[in-house]
Structures are given as C-alpha cells and as structure tokens.
C-alpha positions, 0 to 999 in steps of 0.5 A: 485532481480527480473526482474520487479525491474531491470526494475523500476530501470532502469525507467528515474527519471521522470517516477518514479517520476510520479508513485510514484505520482500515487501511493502517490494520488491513491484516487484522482486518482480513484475519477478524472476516476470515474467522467471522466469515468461517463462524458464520458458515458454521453457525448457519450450516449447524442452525439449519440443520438443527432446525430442519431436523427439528421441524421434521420431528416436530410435524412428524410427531403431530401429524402420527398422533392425529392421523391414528387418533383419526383412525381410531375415531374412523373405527369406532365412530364411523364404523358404527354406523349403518350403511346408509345413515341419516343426516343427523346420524353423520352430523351427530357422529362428526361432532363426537369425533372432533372432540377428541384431543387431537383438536380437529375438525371431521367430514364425514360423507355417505350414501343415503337411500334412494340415491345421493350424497349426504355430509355431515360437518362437525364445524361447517365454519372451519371445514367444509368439502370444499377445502378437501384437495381433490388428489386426495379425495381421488386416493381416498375413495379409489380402491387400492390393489390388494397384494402382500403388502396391503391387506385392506382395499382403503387406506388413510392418507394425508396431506400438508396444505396452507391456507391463508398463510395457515397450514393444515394436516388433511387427512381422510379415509373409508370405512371397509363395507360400504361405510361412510368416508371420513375427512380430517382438518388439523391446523399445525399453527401452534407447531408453526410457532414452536418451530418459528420460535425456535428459528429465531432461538437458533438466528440469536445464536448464531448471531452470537456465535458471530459476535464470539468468533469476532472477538476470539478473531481480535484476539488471536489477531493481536496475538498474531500482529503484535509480534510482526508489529515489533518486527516492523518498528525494528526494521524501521529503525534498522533501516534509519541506521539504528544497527542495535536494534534487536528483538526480544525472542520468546517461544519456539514458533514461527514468529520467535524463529523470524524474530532469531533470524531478524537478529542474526541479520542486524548482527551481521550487518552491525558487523559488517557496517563496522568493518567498512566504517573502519576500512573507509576511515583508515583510507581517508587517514591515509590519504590525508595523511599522505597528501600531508606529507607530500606537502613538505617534498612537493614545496621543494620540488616546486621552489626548483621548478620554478627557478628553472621555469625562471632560468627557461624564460630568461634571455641569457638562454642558460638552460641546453635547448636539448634538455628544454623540452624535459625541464618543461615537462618536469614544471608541468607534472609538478603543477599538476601534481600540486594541484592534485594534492591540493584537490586530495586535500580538500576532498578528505575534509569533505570525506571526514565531515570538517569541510566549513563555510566562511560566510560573506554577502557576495555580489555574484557579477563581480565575483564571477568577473574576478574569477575570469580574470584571474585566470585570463579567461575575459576573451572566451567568456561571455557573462550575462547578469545584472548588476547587484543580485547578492547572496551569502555564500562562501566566497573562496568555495564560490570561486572553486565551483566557477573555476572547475566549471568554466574551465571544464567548458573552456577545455572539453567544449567548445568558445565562447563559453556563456555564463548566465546568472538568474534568480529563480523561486528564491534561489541563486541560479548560474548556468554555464554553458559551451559551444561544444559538441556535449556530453555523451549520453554514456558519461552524463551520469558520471561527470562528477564522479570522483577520477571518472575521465570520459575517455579511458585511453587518456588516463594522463590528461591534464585534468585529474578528474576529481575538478567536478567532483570537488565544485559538486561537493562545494555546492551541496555544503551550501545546500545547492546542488549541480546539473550537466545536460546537453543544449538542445541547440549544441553544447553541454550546459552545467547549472548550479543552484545555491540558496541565497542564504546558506544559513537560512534556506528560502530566503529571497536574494537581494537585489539592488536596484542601483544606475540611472535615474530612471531605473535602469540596472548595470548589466555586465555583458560579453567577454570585456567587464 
C-alpha cells in the first residue's frame, strides 16, 4: 500500500465523501470553472477598466480646478505685489491665497533688496520649501523658449507626489516682470477614498458577478448533464441485457438527436438479439430433436453389432475372416456414433438450461478408484489422496469430468498418468496429469471448445471432441471450474476445482480422520487400490 493510500484512508468521511463527489461530477465541475473562470475574466477586465477610467477623471477633474483657481490667485494675488516685497507682504499674500475653495497650502518666494531670498508660508506646518521637487522648481524658475505655441516665457506646471502614503498635487509657477514665484500643495486624500471606495464597489461587484456566473453555470450544467445522465442510466441497463430500454426524446438539439440515434441503436440490436435467440434455440431443438430420433435406429443397429461382435469373439469362427475387418469396423463406428449421440444429448440439456444436480456425500478416493476400474485404467494410473476427504457433489457428473480427463491424458499423453487430490482454501482440488509431451501453445486456449481437435488432418479420430467440452460444463454447474497447463518438467496437467458443497459454496470439506490408533490416515497410492 502506498503512502498516498494510507493518506485517503486516514481522510475524515466527509472529505471523502466530497472527493468522490468531485470526482462522480468531475463535468459539471469543469463546466461551473469554466463559466466562473470567463466571469472572473470579465468581471475583473470591465472593473478595472471602470476604474482606471474613474481615477483618471476623478484627479483630472481636481487636479484642473486647483491648478486654474492657482492661476487665478497667482494673477491677481501675487501679481499685485511689487517687485521686491517684504516679509510680511508675502506672508500676508500667501495667506489670502490659500483661503481660497480649493483648500490648498501656497509658498510664495521673491527677491528682497540688497540681495537675497525671501518665503512667505500660508501654513509652514503643512508646506515648506523643502517639500518642493526640485525637477519642479527647475521648470518653474527656468524661462521657456518663446515660439508660436507659447506666448509667455513662464508657465504652470505641476506634479503628483505622495508622502507618507498621502498624495499631493504640486504646483507652481512665476509672475511675468520680475514677480514673485509661487508654489501650491493640494492634498488629493478625500479623491483617495472616493476612488478606494469605489475599488471596493467595484471588487464586491465582481465578487457577485462570480457567485451569479456560478450559480447560472449550475444551472445550465444540470440542464447539460441530466440528459447525458439518463443516456448513461440507459446504456447501463442496456448493457445488463435490459434491450427495452428506450429514451424519451424532446427538442431538436444535439442531445434529442443522440438521444434518437441512442434508440435506433437499442432497437436494432433488440432485433438482431431476438433473431440469434430465435436462430440459436431452433439449432438446439434440432439437434435435440435429432439426436432423439437417432436413439431409436442406433438402439437397433447396436443390438446387431453386438451379435456380431458375439459371433467375432466366438470359437466356431462362423464370421468369413474376409469380411472380419468390416464387421469390426462397422461395431467401432457404431460405438462411437452412440457415444456421440449420448455427448449430443447431454450437451443440449446444458444448452437449453435443464442440466440438474443429483446431490450426494462423495468420498473422492473412492470415487476416483471406481472410475478407473470401471474402465480397467488401474495399471496407468497412479492415484495420490487421502482417504475420507467428502464432498457433496453430483456423483454420476463427478464421474464424467474424471473419465474425460483421464482418458484425454491416457490417449494424448503419455503413462503413467498421476491424479492428485488436495483441499485447498476450502475447496476440493484434482489435478490430473501426464508424462506426455503437452499441449501446444497454439491449442491450449482451445482444449474445451466444442469439436475442437488439435490436429485438422485427423478429422475421424476416435474422439469427437466434444469429452472436454462436456467435463468443463459438468464443473461449472457445480460451480467449479477446469484449467489445462503444461508441467514444467513435461507433460500437461488439467486441474479441476469443485466446491465442497455445491449448495453452499465456501464450505469447509469434510475430512475423517479414520486408521490407527495413532492418528494416522488411509492414503490410496500407485496403480493397484
């Protein structure tokens, strides 16, 4: 186990229970981010243009009125005074220029006489020289190149500074004609707030218009996924073999015309299940019905093959030895044709569902012991399992699955023949296995198909190729189920595994304890029981 599946196990129930549900609407998912991510997009790229465009206008609109009500106050204030003023004169002149309705602060500095700078403060708390920038004491007091365009060597000009997370306007200019020159500071604090106050307008917004675009994405997601949803309940129950199924189609979309050709296909395919059902149940009555009749002619010509073989086998020698070799041939082909029909026979009750167990407690050893002497197979084959491991199994079926595998290993592989018998995780396990050279790797997928022979160039060989067939079809009624391999040290090897009970699968196998005195078990070993 890894360390990222310690991790989800150890995730609360409700964590999980979110991540499956992720992962169960991982579409719907997608389509509510798609939908919030190009909401977001918008929302944002229009607020930030909104506001951009609002800030500008909003410092433009200050920044204008200041600056000419600056001008104004520059004309008539500053003007006014003579060309080398006082002290107090600039003092006095500062002073009535910032109570004007623009709420700034002014510096206003000249040249006294003798020599010298003078500065006159209209608040020296809030605006002193000192906070003029000195690019724009450069452009103030530097005389500008008179052309076309500019009818005056001094102009105003301005600059956005920010102190202390504060900004500020600064202005200045010079009075033409040896005036004195004039400095503005306008705090822009209360268009900060408007326009903060606007920001946080315009993120709320956004935020809802996210929220909005989540909840429209829901929506048009489950108008979306509840069609594609019944699509996939109705595959589903197609696939489980419910060939009804149909969808209700409403619309003209994309979906509605899936949904048409979703019904088209259940429609043929019902059609087309029903014509091989009907094909494969006419096949399996006839050849039921055939091997029936067959009977009746086959128990006649076997009555008269046997008086010949009869006749063959007796000492007066009454059969011409010319037509021997025929009369043999004809009790062979009669033999086989028998057992064919027999196998025929039982392989349409398995076909047509009627196939039923016979229950019994089955000692294994012994059973397996009788089927080899029944068929006089007790000098090639070695048996190897202990004595009084039962199981309820059907024993006439039991017998058939051991005759077919035994006498497969007898006639295509090679003495002596071992049969092993174990238990293993609660169920009955025998294995039979020869001293032949194995199975091709070619025919090892297709030993128990139905009249499958490993050679095609012997098409009337003894057997009919349906034994294999047959014992794999006896063990899966019992809820078992056969293997063929090649041994590693030579030979093939079929293992059957049969439950213990075939009524309640899972049940331990009995096992008896029976012999001495000291424990020890009966184990039926080599070619004589």
């Amino acid at each position: 186990m890894t360390k990222a599946q310690d991790k989800l196990r150890g995730l609360p129930a409700a964590r999980k229970a979110l991540l499956a549900g992720l992962r169960f609407t991982s579409l719907r998912l997608r389509l509510v981010l798609v939908f919030a991510l190009v909401a977001l997009t918008a929302a944002v790229s229009a607020s930030g243009i909104a506001y951009w465009l609002n800030r500008e206008a909003v410092l433009t609109r200050a920044q204008d009125a200041a600056l000419k009500d600056f001008r104004q106050q520059m004309q008539t204030r500053a003007g006014a005074l003579r060309a080398n003023p006082t002290q107090e004169e600039l003092q006095s002149a500062a002073g009535q220029m910032a109570n004007s309705s623009q709420g700034y602060s002014v510096l206003l500095v000249a040249e006294k006489e003798g020599g010298g700078r003078i500065v006159g403060y209209s608040d020296l708390d809030a605006f002193t020289f000192a906070k003029v920038p000195g690019s724009l004491q450069k452009a103030v007091t530097e005389k500008q190149q008179l052309n076309s365009g500019n009818d005056s060597p001094y102009h105003l000009f301005w600059q956005r500074t920010v102190d202390h997370g504060t900004p500020y306007l600064v202005g200045g200019a010079t009075v033409i004609g040896g005036g004195p020159t004039g400095y503005m500071l306008k705090s822009l604090e209360p268009e900060a707030k408007d326009l903060s106050s606007l920001g946080w307008s315009l993120a709320i917004a956004t935020a809802l218009a996210l929220i909005g675009s989540a909840l429209l994405a829901q929506a048009a997601a489950t108008t979306v996924l509840k069609p594609v949803h019944r699509l996939g309940v109705a595959a589903r129950r197609l696939g489980e073999g419910k060939l009804d199924t149909r969808l209700r189609v409403s619309g003209t979309d994309e979906l509605a015309d899936l949904s048409r050709t979703f019904n088209r296909t259940a429609e043929n395919l019902e059609k087309k299940v029903a014509d091989m059902s009907a094909r494969e149940e006419a096949s399996r009555r006839f050849v039921a019905d055939m091997s029936h009749e067959l009977r009746t002619p086959l128990t006649a010509i076997t009555a008269v093959t046997e008086v010949l073989e009869e006749e063959l086998d007796a000492e007066t020698g009454s059969v011409d030895p010319m037509i021997e070799p025929a009369v043999r041939l004809v009790v062979s082909e009669t033999r086989r044709l028998g057992d064919l029909v027999e196998n025929l026979m039982e392989v349409t009750r398995f076909d047509a569902g009627t196939a039923r167990l016979v229950l019994d407690d089955v000692d294994i050893a012994d059973q397996i012991t009788a089927c080899i002497d029944a068929r006089a197979w007790l000098d090639a084959v070695e048996l190897d399992a202990e004595r009084g491991i039962t199981a309820r199994l059907d024993p006439r079926r039991l017998d058939v699955i051991l005759a077919n595998l035994i006498g497969n290993a007898l006639k295509h592989g090679g003495s002596p023949v071992k049969v092993s018998v174990r238990l293993e995780d609660a169920k009955l396990v025998i294995s039979v296995r020869d001293h032949g050279p194995g199975i091709p790797e070619d025919v090892l997928p297709h030993v128990f198909d139905r009249f499958y022979k490993a050679s095609a160039s012997r098409p009337r060989s003894e057997g009919s190729g349906l034994g294999l067939s047959i014992a794999l079809e006896n063990a899966h009624i019992h809820g078992g189920d056969i293997s063929a391999a090649n041994c590693p040290k030579g030979g093939a090897v079929f293992t059957l595994w049969l439950p213990c009970d075939s009524e309640s699968d899972g049940e331990d196998c009995a096992r008896d304890a029976g012999g001495d005195e000291d424990g020890s078990e009966d184990r039926v070993e080599g070619g004589q029981a």
